[in-house]
mmCIF file of the N, C-alpha and C atoms, coordinates in Angstrom:
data_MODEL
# 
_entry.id   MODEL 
# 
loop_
_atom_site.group_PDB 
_atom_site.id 
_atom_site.type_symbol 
_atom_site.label_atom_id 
_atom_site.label_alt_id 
_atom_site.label_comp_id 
_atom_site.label_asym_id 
_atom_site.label_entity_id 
_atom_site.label_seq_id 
_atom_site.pdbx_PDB_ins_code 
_atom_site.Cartn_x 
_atom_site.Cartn_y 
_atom_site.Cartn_z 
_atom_site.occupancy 
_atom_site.B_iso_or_equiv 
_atom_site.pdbx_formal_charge 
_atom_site.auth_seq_id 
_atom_site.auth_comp_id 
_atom_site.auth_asym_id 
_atom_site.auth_atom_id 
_atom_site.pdbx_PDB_model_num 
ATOM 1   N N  . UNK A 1 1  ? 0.848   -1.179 0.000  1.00 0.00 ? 1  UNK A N  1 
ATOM 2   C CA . UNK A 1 1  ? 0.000   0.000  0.000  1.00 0.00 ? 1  UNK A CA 1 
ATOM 3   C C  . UNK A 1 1  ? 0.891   1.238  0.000  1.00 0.00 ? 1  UNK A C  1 
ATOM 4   N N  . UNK A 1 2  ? 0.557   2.211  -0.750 1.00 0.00 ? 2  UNK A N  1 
ATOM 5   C CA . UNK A 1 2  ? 1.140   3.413  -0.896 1.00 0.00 ? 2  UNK A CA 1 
ATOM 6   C C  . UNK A 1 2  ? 1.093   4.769  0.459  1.00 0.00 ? 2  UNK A C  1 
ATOM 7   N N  . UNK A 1 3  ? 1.753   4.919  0.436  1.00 0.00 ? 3  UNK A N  1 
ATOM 8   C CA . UNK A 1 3  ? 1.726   6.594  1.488  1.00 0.00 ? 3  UNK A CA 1 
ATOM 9   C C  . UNK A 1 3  ? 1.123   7.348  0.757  1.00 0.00 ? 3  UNK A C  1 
ATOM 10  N N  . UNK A 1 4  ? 0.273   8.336  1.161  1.00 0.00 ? 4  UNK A N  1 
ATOM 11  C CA . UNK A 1 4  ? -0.037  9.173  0.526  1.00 0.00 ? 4  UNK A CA 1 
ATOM 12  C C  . UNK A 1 4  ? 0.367   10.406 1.298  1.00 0.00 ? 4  UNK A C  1 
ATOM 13  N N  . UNK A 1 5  ? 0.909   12.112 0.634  1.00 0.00 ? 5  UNK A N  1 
ATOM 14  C CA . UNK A 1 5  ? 1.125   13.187 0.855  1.00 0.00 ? 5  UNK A CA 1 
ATOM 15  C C  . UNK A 1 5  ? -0.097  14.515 0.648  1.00 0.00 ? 5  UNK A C  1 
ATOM 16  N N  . UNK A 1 6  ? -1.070  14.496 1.761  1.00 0.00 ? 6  UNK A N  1 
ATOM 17  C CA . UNK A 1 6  ? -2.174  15.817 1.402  1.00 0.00 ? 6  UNK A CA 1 
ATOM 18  C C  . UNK A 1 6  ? -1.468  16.809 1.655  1.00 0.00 ? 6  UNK A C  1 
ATOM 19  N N  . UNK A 1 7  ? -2.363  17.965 0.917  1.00 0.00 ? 7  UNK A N  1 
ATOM 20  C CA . UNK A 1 7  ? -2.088  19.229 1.900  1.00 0.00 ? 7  UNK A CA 1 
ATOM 21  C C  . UNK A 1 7  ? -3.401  19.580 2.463  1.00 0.00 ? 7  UNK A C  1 
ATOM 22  N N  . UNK A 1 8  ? -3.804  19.448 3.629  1.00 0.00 ? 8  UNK A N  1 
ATOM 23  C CA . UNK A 1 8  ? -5.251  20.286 4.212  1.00 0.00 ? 8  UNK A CA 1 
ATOM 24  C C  . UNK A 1 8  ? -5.546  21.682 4.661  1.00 0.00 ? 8  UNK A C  1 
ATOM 25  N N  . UNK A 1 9  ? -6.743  22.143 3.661  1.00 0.00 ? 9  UNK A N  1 
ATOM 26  C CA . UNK A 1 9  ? -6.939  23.174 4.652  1.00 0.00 ? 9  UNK A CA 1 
ATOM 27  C C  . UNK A 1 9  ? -8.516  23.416 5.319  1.00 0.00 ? 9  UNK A C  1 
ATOM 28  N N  . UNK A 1 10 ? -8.858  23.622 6.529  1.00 0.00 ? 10 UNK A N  1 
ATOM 29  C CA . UNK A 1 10 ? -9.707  23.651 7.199  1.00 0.00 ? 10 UNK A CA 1 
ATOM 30  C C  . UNK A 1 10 ? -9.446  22.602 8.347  1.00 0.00 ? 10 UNK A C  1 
ATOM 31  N N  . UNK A 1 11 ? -10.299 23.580 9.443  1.00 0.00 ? 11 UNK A N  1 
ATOM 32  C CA . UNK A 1 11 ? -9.985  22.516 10.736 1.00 0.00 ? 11 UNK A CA 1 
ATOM 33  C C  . UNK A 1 11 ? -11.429 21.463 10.862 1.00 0.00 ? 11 UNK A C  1 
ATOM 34  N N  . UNK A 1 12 ? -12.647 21.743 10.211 1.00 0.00 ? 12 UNK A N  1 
ATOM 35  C CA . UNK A 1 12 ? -13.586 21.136 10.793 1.00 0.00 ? 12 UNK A CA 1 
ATOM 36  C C  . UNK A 1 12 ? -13.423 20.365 9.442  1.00 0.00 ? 12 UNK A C  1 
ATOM 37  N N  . UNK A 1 13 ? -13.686 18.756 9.763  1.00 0.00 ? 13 UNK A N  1 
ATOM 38  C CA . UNK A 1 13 ? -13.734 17.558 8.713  1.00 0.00 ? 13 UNK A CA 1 
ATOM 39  C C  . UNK A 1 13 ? -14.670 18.070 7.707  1.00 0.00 ? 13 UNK A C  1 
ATOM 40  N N  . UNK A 1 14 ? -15.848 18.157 7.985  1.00 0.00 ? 14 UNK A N  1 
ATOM 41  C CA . UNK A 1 14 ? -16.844 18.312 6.875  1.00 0.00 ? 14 UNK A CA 1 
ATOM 42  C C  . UNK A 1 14 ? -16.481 19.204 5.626  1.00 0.00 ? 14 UNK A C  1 
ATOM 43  N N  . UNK A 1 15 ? -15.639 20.373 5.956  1.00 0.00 ? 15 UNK A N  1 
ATOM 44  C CA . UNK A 1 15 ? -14.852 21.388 5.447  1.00 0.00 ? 15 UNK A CA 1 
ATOM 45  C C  . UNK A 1 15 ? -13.795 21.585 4.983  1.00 0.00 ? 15 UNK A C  1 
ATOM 46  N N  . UNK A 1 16 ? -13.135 20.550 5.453  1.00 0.00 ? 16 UNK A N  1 
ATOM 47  C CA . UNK A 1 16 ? -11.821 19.889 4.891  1.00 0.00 ? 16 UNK A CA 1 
ATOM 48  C C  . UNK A 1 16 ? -11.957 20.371 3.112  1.00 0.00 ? 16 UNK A C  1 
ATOM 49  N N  . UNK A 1 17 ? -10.824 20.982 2.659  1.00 0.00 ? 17 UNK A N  1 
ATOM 50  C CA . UNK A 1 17 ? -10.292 20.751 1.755  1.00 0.00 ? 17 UNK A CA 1 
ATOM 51  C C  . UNK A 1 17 ? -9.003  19.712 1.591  1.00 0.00 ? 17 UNK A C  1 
ATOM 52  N N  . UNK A 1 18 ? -9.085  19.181 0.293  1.00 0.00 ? 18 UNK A N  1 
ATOM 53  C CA . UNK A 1 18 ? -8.336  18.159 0.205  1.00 0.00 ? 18 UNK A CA 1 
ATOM 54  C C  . UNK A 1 18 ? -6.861  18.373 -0.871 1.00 0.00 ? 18 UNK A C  1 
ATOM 55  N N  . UNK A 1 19 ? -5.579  18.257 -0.723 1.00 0.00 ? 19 UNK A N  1 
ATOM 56  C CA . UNK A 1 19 ? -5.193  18.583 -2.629 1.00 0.00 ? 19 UNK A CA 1 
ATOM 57  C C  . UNK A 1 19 ? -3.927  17.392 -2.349 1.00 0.00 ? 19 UNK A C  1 
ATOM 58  N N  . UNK A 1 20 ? -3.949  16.154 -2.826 1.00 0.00 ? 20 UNK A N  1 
ATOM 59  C CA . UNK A 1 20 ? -2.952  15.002 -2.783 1.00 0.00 ? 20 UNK A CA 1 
ATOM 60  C C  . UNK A 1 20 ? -1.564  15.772 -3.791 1.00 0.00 ? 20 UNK A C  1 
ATOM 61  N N  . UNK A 1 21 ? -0.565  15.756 -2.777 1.00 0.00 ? 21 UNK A N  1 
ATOM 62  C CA . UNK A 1 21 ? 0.123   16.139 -3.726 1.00 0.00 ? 21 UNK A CA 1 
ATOM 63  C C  . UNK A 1 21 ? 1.364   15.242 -4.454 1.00 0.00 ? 21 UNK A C  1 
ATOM 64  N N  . UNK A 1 22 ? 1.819   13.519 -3.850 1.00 0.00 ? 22 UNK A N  1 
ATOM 65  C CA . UNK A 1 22 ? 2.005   12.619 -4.338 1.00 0.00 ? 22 UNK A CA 1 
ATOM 66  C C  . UNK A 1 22 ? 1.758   11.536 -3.449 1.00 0.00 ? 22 UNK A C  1 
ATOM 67  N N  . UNK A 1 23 ? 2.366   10.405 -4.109 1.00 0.00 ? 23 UNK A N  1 
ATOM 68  C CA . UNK A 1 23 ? 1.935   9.236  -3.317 1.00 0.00 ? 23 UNK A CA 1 
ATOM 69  C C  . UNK A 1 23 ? 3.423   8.499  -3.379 1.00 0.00 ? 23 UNK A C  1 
ATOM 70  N N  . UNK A 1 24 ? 3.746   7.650  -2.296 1.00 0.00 ? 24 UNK A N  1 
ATOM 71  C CA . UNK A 1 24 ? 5.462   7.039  -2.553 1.00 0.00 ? 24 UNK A CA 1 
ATOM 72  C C  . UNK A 1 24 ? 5.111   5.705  -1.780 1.00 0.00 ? 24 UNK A C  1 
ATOM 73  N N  . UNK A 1 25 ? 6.136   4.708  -1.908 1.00 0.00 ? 25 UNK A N  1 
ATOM 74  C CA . UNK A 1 25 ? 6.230   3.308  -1.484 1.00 0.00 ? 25 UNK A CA 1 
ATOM 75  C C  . UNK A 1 25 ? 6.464   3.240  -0.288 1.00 0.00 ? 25 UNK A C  1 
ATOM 76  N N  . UNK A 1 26 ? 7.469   3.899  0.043  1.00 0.00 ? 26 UNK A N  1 
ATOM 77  C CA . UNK A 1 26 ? 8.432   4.188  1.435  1.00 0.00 ? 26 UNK A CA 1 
ATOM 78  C C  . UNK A 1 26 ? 7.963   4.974  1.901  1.00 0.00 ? 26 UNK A C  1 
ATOM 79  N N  . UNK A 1 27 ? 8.162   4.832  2.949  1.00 0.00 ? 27 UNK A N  1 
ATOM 80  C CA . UNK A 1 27 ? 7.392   6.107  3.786  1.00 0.00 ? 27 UNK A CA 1 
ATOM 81  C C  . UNK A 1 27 ? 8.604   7.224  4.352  1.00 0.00 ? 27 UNK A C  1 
ATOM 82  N N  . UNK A 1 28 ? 9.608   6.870  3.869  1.00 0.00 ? 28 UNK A N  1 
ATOM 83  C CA . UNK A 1 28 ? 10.853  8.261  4.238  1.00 0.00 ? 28 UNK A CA 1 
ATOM 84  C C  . UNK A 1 28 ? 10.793  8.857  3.120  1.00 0.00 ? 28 UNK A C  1 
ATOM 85  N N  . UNK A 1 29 ? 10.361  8.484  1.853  1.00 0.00 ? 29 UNK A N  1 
ATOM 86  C CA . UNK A 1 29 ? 9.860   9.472  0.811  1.00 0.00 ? 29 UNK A CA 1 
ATOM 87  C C  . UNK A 1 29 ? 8.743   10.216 1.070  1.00 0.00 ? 29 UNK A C  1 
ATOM 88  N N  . UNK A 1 30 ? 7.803   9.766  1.214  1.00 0.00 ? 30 UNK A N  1 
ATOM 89  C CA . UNK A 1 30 ? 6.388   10.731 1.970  1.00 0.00 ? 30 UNK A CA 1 
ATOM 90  C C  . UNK A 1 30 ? 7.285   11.443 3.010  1.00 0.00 ? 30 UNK A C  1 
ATOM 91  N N  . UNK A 1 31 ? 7.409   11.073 3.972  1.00 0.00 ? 31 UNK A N  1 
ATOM 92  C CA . UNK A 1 31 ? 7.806   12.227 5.359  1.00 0.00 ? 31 UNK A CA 1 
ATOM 93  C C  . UNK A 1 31 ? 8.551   13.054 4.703  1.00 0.00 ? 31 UNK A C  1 
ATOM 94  N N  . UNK A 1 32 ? 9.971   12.882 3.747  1.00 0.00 ? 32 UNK A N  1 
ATOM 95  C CA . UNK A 1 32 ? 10.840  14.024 3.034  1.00 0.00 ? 32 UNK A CA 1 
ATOM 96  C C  . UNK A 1 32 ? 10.162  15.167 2.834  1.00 0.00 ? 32 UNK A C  1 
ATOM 97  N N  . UNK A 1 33 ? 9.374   14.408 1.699  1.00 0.00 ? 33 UNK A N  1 
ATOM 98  C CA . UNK A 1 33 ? 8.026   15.556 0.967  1.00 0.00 ? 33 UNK A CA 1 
ATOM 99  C C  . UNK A 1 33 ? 7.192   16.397 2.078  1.00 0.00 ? 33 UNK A C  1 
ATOM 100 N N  . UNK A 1 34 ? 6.438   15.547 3.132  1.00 0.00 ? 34 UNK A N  1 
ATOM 101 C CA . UNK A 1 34 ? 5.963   16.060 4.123  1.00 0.00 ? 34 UNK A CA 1 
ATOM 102 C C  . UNK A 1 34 ? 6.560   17.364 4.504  1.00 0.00 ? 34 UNK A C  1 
ATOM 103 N N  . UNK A 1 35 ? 8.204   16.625 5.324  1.00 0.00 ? 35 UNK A N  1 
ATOM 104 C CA . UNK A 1 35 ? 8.743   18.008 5.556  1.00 0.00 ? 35 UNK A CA 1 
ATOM 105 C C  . UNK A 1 35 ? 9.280   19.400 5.029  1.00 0.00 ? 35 UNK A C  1 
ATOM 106 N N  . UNK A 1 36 ? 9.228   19.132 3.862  1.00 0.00 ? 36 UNK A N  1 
ATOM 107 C CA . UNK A 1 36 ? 9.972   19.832 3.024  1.00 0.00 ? 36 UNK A CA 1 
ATOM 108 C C  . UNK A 1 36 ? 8.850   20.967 2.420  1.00 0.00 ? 36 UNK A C  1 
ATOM 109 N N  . UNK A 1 37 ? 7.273   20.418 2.427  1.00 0.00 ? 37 UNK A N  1 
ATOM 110 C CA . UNK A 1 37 ? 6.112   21.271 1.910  1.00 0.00 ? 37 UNK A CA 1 
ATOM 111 C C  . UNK A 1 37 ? 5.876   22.043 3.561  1.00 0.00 ? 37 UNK A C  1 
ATOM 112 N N  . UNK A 1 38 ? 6.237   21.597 4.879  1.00 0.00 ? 38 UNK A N  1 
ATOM 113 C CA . UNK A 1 38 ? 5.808   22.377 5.949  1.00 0.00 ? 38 UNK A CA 1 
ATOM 114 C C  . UNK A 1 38 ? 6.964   23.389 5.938  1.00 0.00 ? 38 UNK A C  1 
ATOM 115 N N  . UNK A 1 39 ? 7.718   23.594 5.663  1.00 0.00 ? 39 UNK A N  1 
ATOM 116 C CA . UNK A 1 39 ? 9.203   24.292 5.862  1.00 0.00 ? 39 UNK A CA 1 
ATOM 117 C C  . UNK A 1 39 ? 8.617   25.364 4.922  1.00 0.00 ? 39 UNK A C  1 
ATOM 118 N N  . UNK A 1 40 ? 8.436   25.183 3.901  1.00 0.00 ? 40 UNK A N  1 
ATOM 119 C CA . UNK A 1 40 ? 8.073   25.990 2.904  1.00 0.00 ? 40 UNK A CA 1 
ATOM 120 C C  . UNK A 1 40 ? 6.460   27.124 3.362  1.00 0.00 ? 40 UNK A C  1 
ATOM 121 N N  . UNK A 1 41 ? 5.264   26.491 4.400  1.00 0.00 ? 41 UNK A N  1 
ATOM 122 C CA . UNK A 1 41 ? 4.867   26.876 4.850  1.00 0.00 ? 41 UNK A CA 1 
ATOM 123 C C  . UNK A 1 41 ? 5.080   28.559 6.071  1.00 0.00 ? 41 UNK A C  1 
ATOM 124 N N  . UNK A 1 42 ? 4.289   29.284 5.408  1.00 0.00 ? 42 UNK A N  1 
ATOM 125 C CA . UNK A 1 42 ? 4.907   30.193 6.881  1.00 0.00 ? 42 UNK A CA 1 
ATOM 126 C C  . UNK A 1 42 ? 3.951   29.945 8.152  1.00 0.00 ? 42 UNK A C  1 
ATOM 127 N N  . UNK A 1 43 ? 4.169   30.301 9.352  1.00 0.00 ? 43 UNK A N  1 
ATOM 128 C CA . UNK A 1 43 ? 4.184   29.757 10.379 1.00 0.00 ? 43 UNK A CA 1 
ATOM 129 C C  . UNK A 1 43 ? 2.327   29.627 10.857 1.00 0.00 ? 43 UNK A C  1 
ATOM 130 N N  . UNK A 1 44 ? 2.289   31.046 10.276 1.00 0.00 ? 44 UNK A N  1 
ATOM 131 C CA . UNK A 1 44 ? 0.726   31.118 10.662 1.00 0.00 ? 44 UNK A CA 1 
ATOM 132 C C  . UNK A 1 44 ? -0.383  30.823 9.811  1.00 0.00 ? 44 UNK A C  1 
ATOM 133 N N  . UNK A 1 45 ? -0.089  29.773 8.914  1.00 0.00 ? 45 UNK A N  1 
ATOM 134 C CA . UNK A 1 45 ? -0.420  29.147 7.674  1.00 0.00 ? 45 UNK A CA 1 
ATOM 135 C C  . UNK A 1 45 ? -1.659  28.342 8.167  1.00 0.00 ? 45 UNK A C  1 
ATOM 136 N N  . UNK A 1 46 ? -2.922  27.932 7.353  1.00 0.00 ? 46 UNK A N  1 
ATOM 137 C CA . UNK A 1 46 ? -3.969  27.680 7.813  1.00 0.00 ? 46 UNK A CA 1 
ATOM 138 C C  . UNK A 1 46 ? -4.208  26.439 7.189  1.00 0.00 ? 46 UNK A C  1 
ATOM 139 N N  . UNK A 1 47 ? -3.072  25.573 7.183  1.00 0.00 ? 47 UNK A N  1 
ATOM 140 C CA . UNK A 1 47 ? -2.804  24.585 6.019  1.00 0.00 ? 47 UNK A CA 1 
ATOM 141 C C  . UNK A 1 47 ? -2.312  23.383 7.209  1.00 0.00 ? 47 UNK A C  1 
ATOM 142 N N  . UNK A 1 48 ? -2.319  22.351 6.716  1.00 0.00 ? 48 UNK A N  1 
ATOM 143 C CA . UNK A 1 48 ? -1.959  21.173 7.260  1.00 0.00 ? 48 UNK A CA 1 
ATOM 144 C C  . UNK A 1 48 ? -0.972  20.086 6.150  1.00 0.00 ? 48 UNK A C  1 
ATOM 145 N N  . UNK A 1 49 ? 0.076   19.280 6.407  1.00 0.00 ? 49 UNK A N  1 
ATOM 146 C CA . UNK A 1 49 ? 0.648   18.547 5.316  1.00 0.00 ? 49 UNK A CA 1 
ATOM 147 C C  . UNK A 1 49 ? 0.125   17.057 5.949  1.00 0.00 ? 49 UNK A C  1 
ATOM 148 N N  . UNK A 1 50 ? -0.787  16.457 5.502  1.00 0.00 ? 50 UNK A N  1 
ATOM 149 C CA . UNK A 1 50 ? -0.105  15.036 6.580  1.00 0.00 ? 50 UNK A CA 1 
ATOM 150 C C  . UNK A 1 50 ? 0.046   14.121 5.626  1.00 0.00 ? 50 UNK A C  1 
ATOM 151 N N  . UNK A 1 51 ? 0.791   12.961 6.075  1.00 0.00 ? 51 UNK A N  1 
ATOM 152 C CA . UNK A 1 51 ? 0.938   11.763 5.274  1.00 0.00 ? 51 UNK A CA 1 
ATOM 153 C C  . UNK A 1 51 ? -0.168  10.872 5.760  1.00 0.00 ? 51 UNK A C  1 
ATOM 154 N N  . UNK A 1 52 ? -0.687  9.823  5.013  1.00 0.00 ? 52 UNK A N  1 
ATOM 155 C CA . UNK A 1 52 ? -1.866  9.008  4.903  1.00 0.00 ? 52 UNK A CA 1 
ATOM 156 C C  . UNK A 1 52 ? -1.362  7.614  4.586  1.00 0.00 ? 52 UNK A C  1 
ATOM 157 N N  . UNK A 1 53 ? -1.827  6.708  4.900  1.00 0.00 ? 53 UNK A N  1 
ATOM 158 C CA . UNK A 1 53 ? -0.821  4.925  4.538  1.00 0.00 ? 53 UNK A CA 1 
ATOM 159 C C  . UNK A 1 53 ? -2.510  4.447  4.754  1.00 0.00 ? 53 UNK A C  1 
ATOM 160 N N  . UNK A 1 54 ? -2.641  4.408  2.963  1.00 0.00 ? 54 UNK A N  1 
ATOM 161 C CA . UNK A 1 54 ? -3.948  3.537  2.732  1.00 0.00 ? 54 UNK A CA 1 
ATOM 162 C C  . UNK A 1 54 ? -4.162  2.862  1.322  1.00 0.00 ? 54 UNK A C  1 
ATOM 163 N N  . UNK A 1 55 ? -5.077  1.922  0.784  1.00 0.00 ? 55 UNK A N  1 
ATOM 164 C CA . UNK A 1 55 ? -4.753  1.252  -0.394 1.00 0.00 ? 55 UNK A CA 1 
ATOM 165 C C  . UNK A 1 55 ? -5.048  2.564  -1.657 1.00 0.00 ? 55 UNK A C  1 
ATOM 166 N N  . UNK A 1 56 ? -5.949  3.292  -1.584 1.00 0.00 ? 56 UNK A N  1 
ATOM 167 C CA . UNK A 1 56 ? -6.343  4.048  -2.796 1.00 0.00 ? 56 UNK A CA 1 
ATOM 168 C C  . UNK A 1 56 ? -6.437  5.172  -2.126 1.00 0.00 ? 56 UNK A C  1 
ATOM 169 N N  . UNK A 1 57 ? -6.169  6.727  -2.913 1.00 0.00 ? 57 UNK A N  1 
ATOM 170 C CA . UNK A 1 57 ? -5.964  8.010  -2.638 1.00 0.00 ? 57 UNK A CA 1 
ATOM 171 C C  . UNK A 1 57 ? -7.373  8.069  -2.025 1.00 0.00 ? 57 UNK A C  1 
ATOM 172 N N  . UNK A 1 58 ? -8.422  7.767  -2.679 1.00 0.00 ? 58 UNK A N  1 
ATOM 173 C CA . UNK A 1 58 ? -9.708  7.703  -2.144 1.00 0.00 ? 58 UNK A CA 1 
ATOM 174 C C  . UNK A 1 58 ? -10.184 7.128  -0.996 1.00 0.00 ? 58 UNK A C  1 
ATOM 175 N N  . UNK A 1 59 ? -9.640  6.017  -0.484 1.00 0.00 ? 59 UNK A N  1 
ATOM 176 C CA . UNK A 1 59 ? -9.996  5.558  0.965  1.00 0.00 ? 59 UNK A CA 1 
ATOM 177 C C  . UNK A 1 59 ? -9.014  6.381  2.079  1.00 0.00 ? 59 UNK A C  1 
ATOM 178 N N  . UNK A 1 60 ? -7.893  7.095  1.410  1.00 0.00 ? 60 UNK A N  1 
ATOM 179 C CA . UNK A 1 60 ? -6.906  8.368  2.158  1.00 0.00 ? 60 UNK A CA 1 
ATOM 180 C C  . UNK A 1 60 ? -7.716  9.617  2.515  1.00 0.00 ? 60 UNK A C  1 
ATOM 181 N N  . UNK A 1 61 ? -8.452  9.993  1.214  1.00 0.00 ? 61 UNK A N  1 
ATOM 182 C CA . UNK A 1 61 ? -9.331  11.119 1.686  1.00 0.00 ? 61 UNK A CA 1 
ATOM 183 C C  . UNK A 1 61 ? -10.264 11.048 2.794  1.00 0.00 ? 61 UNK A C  1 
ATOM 184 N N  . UNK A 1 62 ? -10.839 9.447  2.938  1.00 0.00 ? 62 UNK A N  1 
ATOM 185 C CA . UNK A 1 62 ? -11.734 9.074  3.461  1.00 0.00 ? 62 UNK A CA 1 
ATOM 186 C C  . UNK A 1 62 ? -11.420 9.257  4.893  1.00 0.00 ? 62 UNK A C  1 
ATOM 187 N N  . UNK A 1 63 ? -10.297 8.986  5.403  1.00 0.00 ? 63 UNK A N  1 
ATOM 188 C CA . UNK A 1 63 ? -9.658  9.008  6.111  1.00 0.00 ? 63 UNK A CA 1 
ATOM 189 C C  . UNK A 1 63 ? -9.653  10.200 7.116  1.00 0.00 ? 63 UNK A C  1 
ATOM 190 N N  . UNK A 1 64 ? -9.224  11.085 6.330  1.00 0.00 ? 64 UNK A N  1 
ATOM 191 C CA . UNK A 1 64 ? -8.602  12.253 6.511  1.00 0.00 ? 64 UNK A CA 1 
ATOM 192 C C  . UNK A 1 64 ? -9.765  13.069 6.828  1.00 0.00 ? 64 UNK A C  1 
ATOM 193 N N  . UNK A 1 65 ? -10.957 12.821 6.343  1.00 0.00 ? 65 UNK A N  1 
ATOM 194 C CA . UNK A 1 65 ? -12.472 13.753 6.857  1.00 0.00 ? 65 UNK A CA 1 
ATOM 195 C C  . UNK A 1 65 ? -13.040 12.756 7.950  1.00 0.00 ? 65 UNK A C  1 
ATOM 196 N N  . UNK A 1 66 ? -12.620 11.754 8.551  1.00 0.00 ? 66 UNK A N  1 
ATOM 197 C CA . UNK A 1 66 ? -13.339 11.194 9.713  1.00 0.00 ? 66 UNK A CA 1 
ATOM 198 C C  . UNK A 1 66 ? -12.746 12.203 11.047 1.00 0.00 ? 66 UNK A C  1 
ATOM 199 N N  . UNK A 1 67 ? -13.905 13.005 11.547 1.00 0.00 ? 67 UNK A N  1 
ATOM 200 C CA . UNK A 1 67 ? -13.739 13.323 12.965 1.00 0.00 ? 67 UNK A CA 1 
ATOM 201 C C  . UNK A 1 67 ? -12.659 12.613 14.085 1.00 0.00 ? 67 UNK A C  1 
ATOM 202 N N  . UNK A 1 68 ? -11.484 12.669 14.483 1.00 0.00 ? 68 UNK A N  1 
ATOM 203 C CA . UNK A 1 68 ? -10.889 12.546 15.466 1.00 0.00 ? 68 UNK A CA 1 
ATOM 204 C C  . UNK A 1 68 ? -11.347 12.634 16.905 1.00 0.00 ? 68 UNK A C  1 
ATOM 205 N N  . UNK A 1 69 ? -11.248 11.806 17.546 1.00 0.00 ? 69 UNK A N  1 
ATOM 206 C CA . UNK A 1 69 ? -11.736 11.846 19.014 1.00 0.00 ? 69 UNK A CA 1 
ATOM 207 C C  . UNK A 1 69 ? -10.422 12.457 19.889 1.00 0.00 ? 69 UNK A C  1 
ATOM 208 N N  . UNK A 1 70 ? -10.776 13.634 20.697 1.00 0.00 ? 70 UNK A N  1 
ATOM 209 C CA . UNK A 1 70 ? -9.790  14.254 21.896 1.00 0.00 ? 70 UNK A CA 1 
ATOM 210 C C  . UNK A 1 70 ? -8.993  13.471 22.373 1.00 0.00 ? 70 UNK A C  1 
ATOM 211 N N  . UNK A 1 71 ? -7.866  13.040 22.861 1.00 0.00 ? 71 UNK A N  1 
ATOM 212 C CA . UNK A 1 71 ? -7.074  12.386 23.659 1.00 0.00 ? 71 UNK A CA 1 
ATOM 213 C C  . UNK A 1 71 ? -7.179  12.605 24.923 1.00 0.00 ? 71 UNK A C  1 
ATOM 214 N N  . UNK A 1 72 ? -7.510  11.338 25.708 1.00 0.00 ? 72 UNK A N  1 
ATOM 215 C CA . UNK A 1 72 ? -8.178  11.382 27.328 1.00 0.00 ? 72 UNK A CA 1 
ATOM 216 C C  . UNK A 1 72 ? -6.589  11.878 28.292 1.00 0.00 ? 72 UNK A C  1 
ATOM 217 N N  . UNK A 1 73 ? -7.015  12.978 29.145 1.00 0.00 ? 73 UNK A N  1 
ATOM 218 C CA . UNK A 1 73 ? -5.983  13.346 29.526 1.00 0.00 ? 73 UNK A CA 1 
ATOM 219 C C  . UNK A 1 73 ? -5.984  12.653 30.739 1.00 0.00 ? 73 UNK A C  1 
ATOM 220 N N  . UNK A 1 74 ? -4.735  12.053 30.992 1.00 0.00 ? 74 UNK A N  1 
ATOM 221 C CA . UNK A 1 74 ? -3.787  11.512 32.388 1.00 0.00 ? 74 UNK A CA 1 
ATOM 222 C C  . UNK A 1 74 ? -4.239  12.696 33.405 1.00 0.00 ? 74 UNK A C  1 
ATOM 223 N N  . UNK A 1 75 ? -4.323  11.795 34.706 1.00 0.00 ? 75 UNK A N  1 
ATOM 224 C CA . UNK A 1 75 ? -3.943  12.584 36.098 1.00 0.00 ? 75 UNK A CA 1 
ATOM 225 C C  . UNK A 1 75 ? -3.099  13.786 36.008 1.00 0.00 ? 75 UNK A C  1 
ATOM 226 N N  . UNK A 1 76 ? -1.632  13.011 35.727 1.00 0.00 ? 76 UNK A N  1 
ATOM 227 C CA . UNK A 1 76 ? -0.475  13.864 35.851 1.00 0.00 ? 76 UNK A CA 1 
ATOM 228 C C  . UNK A 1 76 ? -0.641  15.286 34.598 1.00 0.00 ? 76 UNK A C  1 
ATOM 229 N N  . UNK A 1 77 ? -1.361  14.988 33.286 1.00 0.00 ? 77 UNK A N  1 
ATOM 230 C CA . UNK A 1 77 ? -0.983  16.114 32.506 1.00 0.00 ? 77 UNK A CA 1 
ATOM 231 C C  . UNK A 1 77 ? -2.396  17.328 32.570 1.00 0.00 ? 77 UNK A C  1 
ATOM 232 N N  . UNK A 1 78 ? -2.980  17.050 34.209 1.00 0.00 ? 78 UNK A N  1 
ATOM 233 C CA . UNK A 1 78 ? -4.166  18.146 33.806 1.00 0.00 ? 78 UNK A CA 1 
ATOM 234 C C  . UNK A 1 78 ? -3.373  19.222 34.778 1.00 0.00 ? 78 UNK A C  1 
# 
């Protein structure tokens, strides 16, 4: 299965824009690309790069607009 490289912009899923900008075997080729399109980003940029590891660009998108659940915070980190 391929990596895939988005660029996102919008924070709420439904709103998500999507723009794939390649796809690689290895995944130190995706992260390169990854890093190399956030660097290029300026800081207060309303954009997101992430990499995606799924069979078709289309089940990546799919992906990528499912709502995320909060991470339950520990004792120690409240």
């Amino acid at each position: 299965m391929p990596y895939f490289v988005f660029q996102v912009e919008g924070e709420e899923p439904a709103k998500r824009r999507m723009q794939c900008l390649d796809s690689f075997d290895a995944y130190r080729d995706a992260r390169a690309l990854a890093r190399a399109e956030r660097r290029k980003q300026p800081e207060a940029a309303a954009q997101a790069v992430r990499v995606v590891f799924a069979a078709s660009q289309e089940l990546a998108e799919a992906l990528l607009l499912q709502p995320r659940e909060a991470p339950i915070l520990q004792e120690w980190e409240k």
